[in-house]
MARDO-709721 format. One line per 8 residues: number of its first residue (from 0); their letters; for each residue x negated, y negated, z negated of N, C-alpha, C, CB. Coordinates in steps of 0.2 Angstrom, whole numbers, plus 2048, in hexadecimal, padded with zeros to 3 digits. Atoms other than C-alpha are relative to their C-alpha. Glycine has a CB too. Layout:
N
NUM = a = X Y Z X Y Z X Y Z X Y Z ~ ...
REM end
This chain:
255
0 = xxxxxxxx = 7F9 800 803 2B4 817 97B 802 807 7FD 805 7FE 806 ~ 7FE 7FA 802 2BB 824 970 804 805 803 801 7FF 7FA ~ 7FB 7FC 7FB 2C4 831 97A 807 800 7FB 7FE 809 803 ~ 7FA 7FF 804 2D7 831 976 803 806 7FC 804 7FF 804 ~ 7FD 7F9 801 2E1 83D 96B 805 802 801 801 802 7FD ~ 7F9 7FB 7FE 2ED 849 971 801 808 7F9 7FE 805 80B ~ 7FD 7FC 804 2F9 854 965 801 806 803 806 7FD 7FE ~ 7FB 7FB 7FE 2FD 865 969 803 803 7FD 7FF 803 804
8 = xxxxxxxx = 7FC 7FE 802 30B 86B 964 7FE 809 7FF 806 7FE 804 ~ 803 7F9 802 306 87E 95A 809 804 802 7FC 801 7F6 ~ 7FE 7F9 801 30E 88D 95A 800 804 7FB 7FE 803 803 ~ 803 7FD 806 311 898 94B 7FF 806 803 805 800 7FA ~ 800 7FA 7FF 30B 8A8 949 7FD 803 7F9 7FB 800 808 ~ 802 7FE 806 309 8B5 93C 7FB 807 800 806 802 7FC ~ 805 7FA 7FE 2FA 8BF 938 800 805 7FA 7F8 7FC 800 ~ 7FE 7FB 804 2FB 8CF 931 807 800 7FC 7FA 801 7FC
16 = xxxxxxxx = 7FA 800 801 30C 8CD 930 803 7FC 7F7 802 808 801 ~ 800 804 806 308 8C2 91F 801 7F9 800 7FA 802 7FD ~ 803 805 800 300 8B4 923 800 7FB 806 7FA 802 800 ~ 7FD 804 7F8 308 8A5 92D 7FC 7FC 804 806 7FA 7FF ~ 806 805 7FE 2FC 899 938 804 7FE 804 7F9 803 803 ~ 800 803 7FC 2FF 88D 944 7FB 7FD 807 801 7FD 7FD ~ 806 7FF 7FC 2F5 88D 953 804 7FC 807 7FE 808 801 ~ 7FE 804 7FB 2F1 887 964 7FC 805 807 7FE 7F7 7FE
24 = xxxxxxxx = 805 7FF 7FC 2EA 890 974 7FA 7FE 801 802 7FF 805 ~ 806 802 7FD 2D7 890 977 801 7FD 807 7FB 805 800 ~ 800 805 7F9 2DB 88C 989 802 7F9 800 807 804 806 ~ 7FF 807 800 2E5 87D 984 7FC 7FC 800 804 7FE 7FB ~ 803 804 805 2DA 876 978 7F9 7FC 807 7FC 807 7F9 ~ 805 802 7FD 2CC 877 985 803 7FD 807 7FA 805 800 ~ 7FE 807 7F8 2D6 86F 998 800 7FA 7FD 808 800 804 ~ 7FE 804 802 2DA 862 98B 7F8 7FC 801 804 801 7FB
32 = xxxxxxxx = 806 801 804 2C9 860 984 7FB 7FC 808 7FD 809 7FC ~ 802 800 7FB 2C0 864 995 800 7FC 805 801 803 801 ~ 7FE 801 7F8 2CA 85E 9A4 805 7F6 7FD 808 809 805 ~ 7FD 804 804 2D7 851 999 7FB 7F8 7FF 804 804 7F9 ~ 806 805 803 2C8 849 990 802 7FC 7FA 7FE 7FA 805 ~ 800 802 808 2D0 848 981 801 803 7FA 804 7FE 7FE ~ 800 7FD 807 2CF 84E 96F 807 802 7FE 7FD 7FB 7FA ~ 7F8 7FC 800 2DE 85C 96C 7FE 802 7F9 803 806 806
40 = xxxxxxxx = 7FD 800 807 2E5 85A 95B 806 807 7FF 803 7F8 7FE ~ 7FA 7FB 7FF 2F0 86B 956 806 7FB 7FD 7FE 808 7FB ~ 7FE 803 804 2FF 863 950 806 805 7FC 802 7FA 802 ~ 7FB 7F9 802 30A 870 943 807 800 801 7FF 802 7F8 ~ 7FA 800 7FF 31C 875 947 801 7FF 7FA 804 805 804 ~ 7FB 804 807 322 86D 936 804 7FB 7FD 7FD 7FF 7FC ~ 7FE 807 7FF 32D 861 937 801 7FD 7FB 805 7FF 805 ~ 801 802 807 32F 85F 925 7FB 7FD 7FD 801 806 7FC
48 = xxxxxxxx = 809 803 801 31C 85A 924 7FE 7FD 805 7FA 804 7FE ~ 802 806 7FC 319 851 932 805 7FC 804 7FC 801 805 ~ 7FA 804 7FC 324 843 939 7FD 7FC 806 803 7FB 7FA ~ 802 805 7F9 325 83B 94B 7FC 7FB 800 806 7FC 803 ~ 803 805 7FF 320 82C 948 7FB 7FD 800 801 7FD 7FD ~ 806 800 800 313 830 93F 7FB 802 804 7FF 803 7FE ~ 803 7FC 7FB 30D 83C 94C 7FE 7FB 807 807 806 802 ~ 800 808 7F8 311 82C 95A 7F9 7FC 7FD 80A 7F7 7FF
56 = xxxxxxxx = 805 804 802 306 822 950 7F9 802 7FF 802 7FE 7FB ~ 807 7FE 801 2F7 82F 94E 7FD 802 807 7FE 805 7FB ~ 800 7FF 7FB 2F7 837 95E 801 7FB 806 804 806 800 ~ 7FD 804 7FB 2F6 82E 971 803 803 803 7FC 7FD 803 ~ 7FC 7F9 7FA 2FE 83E 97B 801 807 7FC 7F9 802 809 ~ 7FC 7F8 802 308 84D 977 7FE 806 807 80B 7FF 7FF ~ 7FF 7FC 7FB 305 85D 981 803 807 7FB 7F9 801 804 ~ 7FA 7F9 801 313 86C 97E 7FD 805 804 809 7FE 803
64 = xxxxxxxx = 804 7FA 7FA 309 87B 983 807 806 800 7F6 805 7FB ~ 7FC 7FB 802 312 88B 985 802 804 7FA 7FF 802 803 ~ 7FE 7FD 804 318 897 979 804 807 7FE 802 7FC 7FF ~ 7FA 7FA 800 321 8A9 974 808 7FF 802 7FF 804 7FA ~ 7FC 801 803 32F 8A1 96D 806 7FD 806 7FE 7FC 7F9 ~ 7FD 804 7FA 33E 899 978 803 7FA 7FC 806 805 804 ~ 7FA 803 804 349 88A 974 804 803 800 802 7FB 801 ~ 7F6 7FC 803 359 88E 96A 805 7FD 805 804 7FE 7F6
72 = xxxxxxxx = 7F9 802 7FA 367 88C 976 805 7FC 7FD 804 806 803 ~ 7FC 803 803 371 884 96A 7FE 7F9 803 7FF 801 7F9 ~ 802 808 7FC 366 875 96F 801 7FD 806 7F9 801 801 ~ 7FF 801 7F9 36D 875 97F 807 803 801 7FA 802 804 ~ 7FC 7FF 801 37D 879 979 805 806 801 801 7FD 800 ~ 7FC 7FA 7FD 380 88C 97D 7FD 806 7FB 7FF 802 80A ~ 800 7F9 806 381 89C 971 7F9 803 800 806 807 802 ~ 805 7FC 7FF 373 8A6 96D 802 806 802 7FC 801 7FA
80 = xxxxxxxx = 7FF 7F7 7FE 371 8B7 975 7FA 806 7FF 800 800 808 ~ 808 7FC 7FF 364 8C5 977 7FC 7FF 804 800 806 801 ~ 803 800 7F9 361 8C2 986 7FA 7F8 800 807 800 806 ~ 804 804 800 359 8B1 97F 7FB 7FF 7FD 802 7FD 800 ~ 806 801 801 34B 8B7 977 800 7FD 7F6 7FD 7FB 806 ~ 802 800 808 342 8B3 967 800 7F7 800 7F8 805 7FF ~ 7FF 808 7FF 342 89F 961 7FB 800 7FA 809 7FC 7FF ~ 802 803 806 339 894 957 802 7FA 7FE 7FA 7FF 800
88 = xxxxxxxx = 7FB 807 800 343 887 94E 7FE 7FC 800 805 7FF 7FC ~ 806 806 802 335 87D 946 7FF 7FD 808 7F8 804 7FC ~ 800 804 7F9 330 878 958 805 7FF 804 7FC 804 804 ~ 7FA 804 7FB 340 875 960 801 7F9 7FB 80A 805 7FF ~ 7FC 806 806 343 868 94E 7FB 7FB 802 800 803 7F6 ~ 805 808 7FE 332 85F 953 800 7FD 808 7F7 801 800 ~ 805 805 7FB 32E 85E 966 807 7FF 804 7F8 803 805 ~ 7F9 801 7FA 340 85C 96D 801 7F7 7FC 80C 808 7FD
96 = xxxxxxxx = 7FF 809 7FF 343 84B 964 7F8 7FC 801 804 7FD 7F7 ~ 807 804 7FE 32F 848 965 800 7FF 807 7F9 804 7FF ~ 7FE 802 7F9 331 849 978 804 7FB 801 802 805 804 ~ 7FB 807 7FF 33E 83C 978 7FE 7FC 7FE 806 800 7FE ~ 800 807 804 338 830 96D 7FA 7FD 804 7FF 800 7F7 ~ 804 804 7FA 328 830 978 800 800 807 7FA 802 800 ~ 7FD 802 7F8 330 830 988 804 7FB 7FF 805 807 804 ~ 7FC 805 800 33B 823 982 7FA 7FA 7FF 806 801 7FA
104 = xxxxxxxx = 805 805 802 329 819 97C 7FB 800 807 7FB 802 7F8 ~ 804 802 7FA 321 81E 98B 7F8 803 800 7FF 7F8 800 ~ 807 7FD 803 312 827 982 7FF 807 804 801 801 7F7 ~ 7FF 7FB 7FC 30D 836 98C 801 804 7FD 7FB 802 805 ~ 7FD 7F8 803 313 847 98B 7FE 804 807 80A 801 7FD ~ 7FF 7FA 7FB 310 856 994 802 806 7FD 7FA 802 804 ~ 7FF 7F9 801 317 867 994 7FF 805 805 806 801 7FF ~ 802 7FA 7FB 313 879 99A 805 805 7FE 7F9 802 7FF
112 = xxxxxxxx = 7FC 7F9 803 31E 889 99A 806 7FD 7FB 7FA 805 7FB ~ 7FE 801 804 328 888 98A 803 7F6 7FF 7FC 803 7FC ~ 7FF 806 800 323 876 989 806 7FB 805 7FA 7FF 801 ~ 7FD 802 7F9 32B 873 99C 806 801 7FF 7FC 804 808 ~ 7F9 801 801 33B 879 996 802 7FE 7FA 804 805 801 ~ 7FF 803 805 33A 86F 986 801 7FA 802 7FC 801 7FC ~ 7FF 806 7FC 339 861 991 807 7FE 801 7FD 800 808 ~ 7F9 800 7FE 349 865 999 806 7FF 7FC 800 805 802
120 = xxxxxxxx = 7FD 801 805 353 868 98A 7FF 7FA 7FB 800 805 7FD ~ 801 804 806 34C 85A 97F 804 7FB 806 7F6 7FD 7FE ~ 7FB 804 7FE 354 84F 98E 805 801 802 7FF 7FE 804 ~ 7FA 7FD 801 362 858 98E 804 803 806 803 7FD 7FE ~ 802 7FD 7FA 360 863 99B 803 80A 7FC 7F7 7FD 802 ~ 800 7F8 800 364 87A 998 7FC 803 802 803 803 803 ~ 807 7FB 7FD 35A 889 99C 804 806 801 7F9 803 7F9 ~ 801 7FA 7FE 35E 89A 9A4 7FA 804 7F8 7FC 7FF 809
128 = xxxxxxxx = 803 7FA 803 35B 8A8 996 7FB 803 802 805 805 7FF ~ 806 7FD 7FC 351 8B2 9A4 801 7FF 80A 800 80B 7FD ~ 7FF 802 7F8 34E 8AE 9B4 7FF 805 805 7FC 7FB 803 ~ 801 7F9 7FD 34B 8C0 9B9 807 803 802 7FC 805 7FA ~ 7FB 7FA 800 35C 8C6 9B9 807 7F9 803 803 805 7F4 ~ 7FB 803 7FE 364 8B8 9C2 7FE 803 80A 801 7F7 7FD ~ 800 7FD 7FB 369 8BC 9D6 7FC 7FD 803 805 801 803 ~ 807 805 7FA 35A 8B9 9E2 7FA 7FC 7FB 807 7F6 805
136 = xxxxxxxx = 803 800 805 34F 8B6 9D4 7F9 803 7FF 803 801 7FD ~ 806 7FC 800 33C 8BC 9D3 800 7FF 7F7 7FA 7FC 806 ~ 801 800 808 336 8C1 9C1 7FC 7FD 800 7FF 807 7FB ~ 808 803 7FE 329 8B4 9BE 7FE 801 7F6 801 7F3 804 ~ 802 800 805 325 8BB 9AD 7FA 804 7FE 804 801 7FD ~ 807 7FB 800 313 8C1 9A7 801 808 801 7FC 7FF 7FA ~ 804 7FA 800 30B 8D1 9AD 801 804 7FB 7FA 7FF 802 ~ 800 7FF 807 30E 8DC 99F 7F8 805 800 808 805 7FF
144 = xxxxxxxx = 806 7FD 7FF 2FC 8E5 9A2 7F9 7FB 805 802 807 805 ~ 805 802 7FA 2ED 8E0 9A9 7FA 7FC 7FB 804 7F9 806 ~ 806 806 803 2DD 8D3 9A4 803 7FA 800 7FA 7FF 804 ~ 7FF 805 801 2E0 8C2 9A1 802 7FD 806 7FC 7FE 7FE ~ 803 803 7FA 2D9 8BD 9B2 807 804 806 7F7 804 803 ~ 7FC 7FD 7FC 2E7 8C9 9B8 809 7FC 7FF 7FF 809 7FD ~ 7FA 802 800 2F6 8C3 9B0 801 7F7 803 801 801 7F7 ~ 802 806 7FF 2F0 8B1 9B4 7FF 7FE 807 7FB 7FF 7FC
152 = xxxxxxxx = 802 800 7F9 2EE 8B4 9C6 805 7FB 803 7FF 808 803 ~ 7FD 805 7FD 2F4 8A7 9D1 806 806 804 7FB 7FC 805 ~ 7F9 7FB 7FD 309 8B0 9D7 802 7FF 805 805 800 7FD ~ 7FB 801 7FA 312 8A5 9E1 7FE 7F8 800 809 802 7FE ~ 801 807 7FD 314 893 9EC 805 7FC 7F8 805 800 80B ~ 7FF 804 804 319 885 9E3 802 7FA 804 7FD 800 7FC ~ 802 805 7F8 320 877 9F1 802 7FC 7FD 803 801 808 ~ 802 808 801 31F 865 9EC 805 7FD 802 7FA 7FD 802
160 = xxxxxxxx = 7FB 806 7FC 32C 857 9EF 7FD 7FB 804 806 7FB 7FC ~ 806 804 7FB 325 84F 9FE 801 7F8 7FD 803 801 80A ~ 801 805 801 31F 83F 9F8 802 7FD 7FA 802 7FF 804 ~ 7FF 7FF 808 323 843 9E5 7F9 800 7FD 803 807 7FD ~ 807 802 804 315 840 9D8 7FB 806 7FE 802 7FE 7FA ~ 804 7F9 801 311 851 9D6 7FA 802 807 806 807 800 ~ 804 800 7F9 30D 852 9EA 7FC 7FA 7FE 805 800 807 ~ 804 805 7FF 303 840 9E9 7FC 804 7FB 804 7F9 7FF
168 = xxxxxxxx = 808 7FF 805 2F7 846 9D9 7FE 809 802 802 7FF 7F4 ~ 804 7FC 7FC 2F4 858 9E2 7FC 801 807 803 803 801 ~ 803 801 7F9 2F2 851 9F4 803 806 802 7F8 7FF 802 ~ 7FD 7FD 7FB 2FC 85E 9FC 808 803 7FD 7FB 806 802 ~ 7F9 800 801 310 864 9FC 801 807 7FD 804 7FF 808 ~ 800 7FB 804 30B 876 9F6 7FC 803 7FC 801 803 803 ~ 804 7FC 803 302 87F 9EA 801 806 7FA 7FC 7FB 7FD ~ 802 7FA 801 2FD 890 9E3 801 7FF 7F8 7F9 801 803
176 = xxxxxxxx = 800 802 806 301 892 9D1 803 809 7FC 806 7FA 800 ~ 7FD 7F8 804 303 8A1 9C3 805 7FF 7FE 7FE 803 7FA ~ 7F9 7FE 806 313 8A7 9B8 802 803 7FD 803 800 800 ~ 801 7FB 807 316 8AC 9A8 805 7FC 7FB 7F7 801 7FD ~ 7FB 801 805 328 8A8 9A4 804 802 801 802 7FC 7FE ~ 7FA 7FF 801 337 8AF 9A0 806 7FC 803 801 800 7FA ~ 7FA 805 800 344 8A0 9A0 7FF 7FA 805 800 7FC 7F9 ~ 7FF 805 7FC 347 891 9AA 804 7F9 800 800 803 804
184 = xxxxxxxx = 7FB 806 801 34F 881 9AD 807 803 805 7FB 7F6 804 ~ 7F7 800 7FD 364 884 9B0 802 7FA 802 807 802 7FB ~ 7FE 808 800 369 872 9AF 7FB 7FD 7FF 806 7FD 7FC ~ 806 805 801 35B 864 9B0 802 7FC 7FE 7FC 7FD 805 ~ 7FD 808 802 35E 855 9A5 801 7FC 805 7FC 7FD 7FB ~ 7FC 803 7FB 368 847 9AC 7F8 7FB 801 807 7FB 7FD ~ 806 802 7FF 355 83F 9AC 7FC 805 803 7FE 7FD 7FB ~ 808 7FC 7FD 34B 84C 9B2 801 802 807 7FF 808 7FC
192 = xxxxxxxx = 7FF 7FE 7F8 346 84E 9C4 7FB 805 802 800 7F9 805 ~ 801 7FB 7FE 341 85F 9CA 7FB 7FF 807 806 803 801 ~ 806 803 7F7 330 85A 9D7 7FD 807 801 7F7 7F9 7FF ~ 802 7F9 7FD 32C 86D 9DA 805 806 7FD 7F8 802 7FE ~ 7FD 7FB 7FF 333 87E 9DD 7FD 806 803 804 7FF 803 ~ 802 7FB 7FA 32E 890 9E0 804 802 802 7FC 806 7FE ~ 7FD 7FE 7FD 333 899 9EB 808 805 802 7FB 801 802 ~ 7F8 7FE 801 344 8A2 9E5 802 7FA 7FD 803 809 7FA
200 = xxxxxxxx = 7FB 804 803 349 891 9E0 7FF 7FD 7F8 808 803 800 ~ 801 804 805 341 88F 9CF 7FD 7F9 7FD 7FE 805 7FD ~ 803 807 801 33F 87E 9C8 7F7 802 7FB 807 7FB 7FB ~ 807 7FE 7FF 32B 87E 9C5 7FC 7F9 7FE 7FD 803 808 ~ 806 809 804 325 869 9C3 807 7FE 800 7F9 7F8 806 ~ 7FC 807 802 32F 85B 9BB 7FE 7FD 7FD 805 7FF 7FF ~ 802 806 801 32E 84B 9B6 809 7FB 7FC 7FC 7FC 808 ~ 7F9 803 803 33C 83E 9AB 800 7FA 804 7FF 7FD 7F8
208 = xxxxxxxx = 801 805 7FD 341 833 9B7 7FF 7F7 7FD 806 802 803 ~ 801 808 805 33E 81F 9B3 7FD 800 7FA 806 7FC 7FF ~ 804 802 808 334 823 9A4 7F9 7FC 801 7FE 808 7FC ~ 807 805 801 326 817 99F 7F9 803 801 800 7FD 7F9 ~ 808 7F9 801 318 825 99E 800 806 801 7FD 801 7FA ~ 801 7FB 7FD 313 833 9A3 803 805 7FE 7FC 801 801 ~ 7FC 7FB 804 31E 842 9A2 800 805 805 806 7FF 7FD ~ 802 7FB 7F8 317 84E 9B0 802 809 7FD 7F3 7FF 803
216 = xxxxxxxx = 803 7FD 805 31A 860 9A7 801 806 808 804 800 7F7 ~ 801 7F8 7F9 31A 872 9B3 802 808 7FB 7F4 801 804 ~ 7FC 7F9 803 321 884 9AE 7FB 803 801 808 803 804 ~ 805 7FD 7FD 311 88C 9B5 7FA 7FF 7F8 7FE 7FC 808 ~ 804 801 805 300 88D 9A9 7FA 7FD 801 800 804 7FC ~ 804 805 7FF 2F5 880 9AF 7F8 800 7FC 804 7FA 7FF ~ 804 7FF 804 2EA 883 9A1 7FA 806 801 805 802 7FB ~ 802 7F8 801 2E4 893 9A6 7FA 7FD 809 80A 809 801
224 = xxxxxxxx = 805 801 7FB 2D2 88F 9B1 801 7F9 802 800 806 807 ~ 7FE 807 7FE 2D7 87C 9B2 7F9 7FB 7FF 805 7FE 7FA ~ 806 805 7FE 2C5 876 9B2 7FF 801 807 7F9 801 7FC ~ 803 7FF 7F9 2C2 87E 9C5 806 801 802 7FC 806 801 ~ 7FB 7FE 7FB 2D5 881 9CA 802 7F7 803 809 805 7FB ~ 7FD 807 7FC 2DB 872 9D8 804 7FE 7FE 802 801 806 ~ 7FA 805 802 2EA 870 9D0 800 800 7FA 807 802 802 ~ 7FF 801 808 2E9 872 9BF 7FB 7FA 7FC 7FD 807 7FB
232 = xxxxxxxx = 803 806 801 2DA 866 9BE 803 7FA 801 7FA 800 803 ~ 800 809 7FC 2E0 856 9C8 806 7FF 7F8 805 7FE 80C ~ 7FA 803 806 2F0 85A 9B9 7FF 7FE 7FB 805 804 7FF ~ 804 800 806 2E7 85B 9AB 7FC 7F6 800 7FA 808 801 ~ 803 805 802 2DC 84C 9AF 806 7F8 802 7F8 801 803 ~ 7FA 808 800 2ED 840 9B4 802 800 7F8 808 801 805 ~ 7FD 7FF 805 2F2 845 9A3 7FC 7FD 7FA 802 808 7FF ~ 804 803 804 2E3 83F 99A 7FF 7F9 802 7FA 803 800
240 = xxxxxxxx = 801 805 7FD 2E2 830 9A5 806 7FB 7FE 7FF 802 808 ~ 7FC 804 805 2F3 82A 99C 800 802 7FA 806 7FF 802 ~ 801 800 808 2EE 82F 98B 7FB 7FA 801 7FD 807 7FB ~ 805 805 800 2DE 822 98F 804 7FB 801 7FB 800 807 ~ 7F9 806 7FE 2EC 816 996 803 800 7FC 804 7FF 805 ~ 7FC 803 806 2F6 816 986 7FC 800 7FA 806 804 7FE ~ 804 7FF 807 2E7 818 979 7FE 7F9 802 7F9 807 7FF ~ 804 80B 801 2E0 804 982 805 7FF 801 7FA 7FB 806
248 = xxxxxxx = 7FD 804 802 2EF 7FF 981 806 800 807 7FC 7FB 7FE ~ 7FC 801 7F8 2F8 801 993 804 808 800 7F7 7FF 808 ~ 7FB 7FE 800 305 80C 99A 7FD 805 809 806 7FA 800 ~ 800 7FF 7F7 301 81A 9AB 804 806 7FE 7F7 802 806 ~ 7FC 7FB 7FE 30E 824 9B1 801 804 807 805 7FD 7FF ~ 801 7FB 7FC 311 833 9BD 806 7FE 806 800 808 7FD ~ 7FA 802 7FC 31C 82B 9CC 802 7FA 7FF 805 804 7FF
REM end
């Protein structure tokens, strides 16, 4: 059977300050590839040249990797500031109504980082600007120095809702996890339910409640050693396990 395809949403980026591209993490590419077990398609933030539908109809699963850029806060109906960083509009214009239309079909989606608060806002849901500068708050934003291995290092707990879906596909109520973000979920959509937390209180897993398919996404970067890490594998390969289930024709969901 041909392995299914997953979309992932790019990233722009300019080279030599000339030359625009579209891109996508090597880490992505390959958990997807690797651990997922399916064929990851970049898909370009242009929403003027590619349309949903289309996109529904060529792709079996979306994955929203992270990203520099933030959502614009407009999107979630509050002013821009400084304090909120840099934005990419092109990607707010595709995967905010792409996430909905396949959380309304049922088609899987996952997000990470960026993606995890695109989740949020696409269901209409806010974000904390920086989660550093609120009271009682740990900075969970990358290392500014170091090796890869360094920035990437596992930080802090992550504790599970006892008997949430997150806890059921790790087999335990806590786990170990990196971080390397800025922002965070303020308000959770009136669908979205919050199944982990580190430990100053930041929302870390969720899921759309009563959605048809899978919508498991995590604020952490799963991506990063997800062929050998405990928790990033079992996520990775539930995530491919309902792209297989909507490419033959069937439906699996997380919870």
């Amino acid at each position: 059977m041909a392995r299914p395809v997953v979309g992932i949403i790019s990233n722009s980026h300019l080279i030599n300050d000339q030359y625009l591209v579209q891109g996508a993490g090597a880490m992505n590419v390959q958990a997807l590839s690797r651990v997922s077990g399916v064929v990851p398609v970049i898909i370009p933030v242009e929403p003027d040249l590619v349309h949903i539908e289309e996109l529904m109809g060529s792709c079996d699963g979306f994955f929203f990797p992270g990203g520099r850029p933030n959502v614009h806060p407009e999107e979630y109906g509050e002013e821009e500031t400084e304090a909120h960083g840099t934005f990419e509009r092109n990607r707010d214009r595709l995967s905010l109504p792409l996430i909905r239309a396949c959380v309304a079909r049922g088609q899987p989606v996952m997000g990470v980082c960026l993606g995890f608060q695109e989740m949020n806002v696409a269901m209409g849901g806010s974000l904390y600007p920086e989660i550093r500068d609120l009271p009682g708050r740990d900075n969970h934003r990358m290392p500014p120095d170091g090796t890869l291995e360094e920035k990437f290092e596992l930080r802090h707990e992550v504790t599970l809702t006892e008997g949430g879906p997150f806890h059921r596909l790790f087999g335990r109520q806590k786990v170990m996890t990196n971080t390397l973000h800025g922002q965070g979920i303020k308000e959770p959509g009136p669908r979205i339910v919050i199944d982990g937390h580190a430990p100053d209180g930041t929302p870390e897993a969720i899921y759309v409640k009563d959605a048809p398919g899978f919508t498991m996404s995590v604020q952490w970067h799963p991506e990063w050693n997800a062929v050998d890490d405990p928790v990033s594998r079992p996520l990775f390969t539930a995530f491919g396990d309902a792209c297989r289930a909507w490419a033959s024709g069937g439906l699996r969901k997380a919870g």
